[in-house]
N, C-alpha and C positions, 0 to 999 in steps of 0.2 A: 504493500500500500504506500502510496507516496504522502510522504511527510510535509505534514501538517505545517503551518503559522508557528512561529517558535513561540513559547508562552515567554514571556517579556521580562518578568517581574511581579513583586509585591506594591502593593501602594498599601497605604495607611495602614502601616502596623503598628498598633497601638498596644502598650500595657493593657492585661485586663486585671479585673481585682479579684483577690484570691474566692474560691468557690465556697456557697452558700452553707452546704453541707445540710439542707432541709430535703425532707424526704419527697421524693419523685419515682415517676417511671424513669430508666436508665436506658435505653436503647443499643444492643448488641448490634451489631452486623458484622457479615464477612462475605465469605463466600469458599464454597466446599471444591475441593477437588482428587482425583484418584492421586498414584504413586507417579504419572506424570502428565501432570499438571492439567488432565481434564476435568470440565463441569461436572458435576455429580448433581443431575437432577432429580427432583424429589426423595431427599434426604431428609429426613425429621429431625428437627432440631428441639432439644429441653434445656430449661434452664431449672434448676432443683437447688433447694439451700443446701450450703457446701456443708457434710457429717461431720461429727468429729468422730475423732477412733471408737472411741466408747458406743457410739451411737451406729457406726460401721458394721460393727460386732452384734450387736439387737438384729440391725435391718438382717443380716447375713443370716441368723439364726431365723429369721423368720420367712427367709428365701427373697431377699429384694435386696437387691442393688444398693439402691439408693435411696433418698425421701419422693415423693409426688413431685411432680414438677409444678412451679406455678404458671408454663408458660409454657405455648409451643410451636414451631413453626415449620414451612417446610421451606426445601429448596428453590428455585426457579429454575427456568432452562439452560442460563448462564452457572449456576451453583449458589446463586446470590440469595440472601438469607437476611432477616432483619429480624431482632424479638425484644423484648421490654424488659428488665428486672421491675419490679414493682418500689423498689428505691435501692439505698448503699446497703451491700452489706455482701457476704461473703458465699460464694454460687457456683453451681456448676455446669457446665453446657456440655449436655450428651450430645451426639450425632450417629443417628443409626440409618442406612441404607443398605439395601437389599445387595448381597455378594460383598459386600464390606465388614470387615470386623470392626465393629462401633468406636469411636473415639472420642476422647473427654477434655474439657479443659477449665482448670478452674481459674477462680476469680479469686486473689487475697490480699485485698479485700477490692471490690467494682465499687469505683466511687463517683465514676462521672462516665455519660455514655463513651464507648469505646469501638474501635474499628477492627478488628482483627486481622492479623492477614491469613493469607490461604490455610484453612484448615484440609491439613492431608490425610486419606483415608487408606487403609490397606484393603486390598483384597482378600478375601476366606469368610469365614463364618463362624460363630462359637463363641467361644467364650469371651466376654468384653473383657479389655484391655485395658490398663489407664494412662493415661498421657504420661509425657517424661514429668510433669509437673505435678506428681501422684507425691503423697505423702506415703509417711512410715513411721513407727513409732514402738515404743516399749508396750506390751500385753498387759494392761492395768486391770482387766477384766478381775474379778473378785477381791482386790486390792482396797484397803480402808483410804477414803479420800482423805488427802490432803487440806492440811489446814488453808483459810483462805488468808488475803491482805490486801490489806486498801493501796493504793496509791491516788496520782491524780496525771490527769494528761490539761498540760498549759499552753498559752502562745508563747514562743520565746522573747514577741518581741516585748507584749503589753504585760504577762504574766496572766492574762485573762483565763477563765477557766473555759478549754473547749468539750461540749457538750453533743453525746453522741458518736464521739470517736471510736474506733475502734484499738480490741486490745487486745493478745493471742497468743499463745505459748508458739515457739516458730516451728515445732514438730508436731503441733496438731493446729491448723488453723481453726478447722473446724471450733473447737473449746472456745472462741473468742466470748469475751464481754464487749459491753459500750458504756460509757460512761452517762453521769446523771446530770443535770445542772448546773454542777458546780466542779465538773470534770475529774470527778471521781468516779473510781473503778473499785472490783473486788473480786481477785483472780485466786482459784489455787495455785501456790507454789510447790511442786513436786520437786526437791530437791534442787539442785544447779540445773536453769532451764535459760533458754533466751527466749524474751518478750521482745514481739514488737508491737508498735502502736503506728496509727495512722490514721486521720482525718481528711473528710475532703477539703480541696484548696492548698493543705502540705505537705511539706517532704513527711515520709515516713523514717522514724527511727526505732533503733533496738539497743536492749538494755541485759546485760547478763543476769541474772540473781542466783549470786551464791551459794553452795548447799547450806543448809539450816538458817538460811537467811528471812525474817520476821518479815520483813518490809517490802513492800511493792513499790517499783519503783518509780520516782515522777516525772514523767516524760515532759519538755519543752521540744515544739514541735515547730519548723520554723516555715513560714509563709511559702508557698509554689506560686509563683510566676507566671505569666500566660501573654501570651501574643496576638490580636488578631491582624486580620492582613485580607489581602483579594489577591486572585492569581489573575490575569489578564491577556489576551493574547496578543500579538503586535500591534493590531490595529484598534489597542484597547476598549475590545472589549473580553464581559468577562469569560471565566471558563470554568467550568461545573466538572464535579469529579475530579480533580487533579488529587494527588496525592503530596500532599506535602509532610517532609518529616523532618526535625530539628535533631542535628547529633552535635551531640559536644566536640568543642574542639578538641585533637587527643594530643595535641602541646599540653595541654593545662594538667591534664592527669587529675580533675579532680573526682577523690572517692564520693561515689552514690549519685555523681550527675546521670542520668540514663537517657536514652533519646526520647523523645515525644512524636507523637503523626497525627496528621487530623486528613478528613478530604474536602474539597471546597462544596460548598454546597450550588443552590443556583443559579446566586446572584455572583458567584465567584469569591462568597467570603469563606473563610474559615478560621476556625480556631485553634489553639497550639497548647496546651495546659500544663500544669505541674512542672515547670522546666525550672529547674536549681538557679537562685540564686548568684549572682555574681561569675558566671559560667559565657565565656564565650561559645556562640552555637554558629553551624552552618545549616541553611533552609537550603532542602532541595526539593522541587516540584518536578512531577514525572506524569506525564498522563499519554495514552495511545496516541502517534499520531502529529506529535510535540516535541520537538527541541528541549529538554531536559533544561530547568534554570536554575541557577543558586543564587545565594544570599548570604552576606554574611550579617548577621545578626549580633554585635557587640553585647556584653555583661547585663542582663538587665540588671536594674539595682535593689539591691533590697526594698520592699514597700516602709514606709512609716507608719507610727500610728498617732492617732490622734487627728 
């Protein structure tokens, strides 16, 4: 196919303000494809709350998988897929199709809609599988629970309490708490574990806790960052579906920056979210058809408060 009008550029990319973190539908998409890289039309897609181990071991004993889904969808003729979380919280997306051994992927934790890229599916049939991003864990099963402990999850900048956050032992997501009001929490600690925490709008961070350690510890959780912007094509105007994705520069080497991707929508805007702090990034847009465009996107700066 002969190539397209080169996509030009970003215009008005603006800071956005960190995310509200009030409950919503969350909107998944992607789109499904075999081991090389065809549509997998009408593939059923669930979204089901993500177990935790203890809860893994019930369903198993009772012959089920997983929990009910609360959402479902199928494929189209291209592979293409869209489904809803009913708000933030921690999930997981079946995909089952006929001659395919079903594939899984969770969410830990889904805090604002998300795009995914190509979900690949194996040929055969049997027994389901779980994704590389499958958990694992110690057998607690008949095991006297653990004592609990408070902590609190804050803003790092205001100290404010954030409320609704989430909070999770990092070998079982599933176990997560959320916090109340006043961004307290109240988690068992099973000996030396790592916790992490995360909110919509921030980085997520993790905290070790000691063995025989009393205390839950208090996470300051610092502001995510976000972009928006328009992709455009030479002759200015705009362009829908582009793929734009943010990667850190890798000069800077900083730990826990990770990239970001959004796609443009109709008007040819889109948005860019969670991008670390003080991080020089590179925007690249890619879409069928299109001259490929970059951007370099200098440090945004930390937000203020007040």
């Amino acid at each position: 196919m002969r190539p397209g009008p080169a996509v030009t550029g970003f215009l008005a990319v603006l800071l956005s303000l960190p995310l509200s973190g009030r409950a919503e539908p969350l909107g998944v998409s992607g789109r499904i494809v075999d081991a090389h890289g065809r549509a997998v039309a009408g593939a059923r897609v669930e979204l089901a709350p993500l177990a935790s181990l203890v809860e893994e071991r019930r369903l198993a004993l009772a012959g089920r998988a997983q929990p009910d889904p609360v959402a479902t969808a199928v494929s189209d003729a291209s592979g293409g897929f869209s489904i809803a979380a009913p708000g933030p919280g921690m999930w997981t997306l079946t995909v089952r199709a006929k001659g395919f051994v079903p594939g899984r992927r969770s969410f830990v934790p889904l805090l604002e809609a998300e795009e995914l890229p190509a979900l690949r599916l194996n040929e055969g049939a049997g027994v389901e599988t779980r994704a590389p991003d499958a958990r694992g864990g110690p057998d607690t099963t008949g095991k006297p629970s653990p004592e609990r402990s408070a902590g609190r999850v804050l803003d790092r900048q205001d100290r404010r309490p954030l409320a609704g956050a989430f909070v999770w032992p990092a070998e079982d997501p599933g176990a997560f708490v959320r916090t109340d009001e006043t961004g307290t929490y109240s988690i068992a600690l099973p000996g030396q574990a790592k916790l992490r925490a995360a909110a919509a709008g921030y980085q997520s961070a993790a905290e070790v806790v000691s063995p025989g350690g009393r205390q839950a510890p208090t996470f300051t959780l610092v502001p995510a960052l976000g972009v928006e912007g328009t992709v455009v094509d030479a002759a200015g105007r705009p362009v829908a579906g582009v793929l734009v994705t943010a990667k850190p520069d890798p000069k800077q080497r900083v730990p826990g920056a990770s990239p970001a991707r959004a796609r443009s929508r109709a008007d040819g805007r889109f948005t860019l979210r969670r991008l670390t702090p003080g991080v020089d990034f590179l925007l690249r847009a890619t879409h069928p058809g299109f001259v490929p465009a970059e951007l370099a996107l200098p440090a945004p700066p930390s937000q203020t408060s007040g």
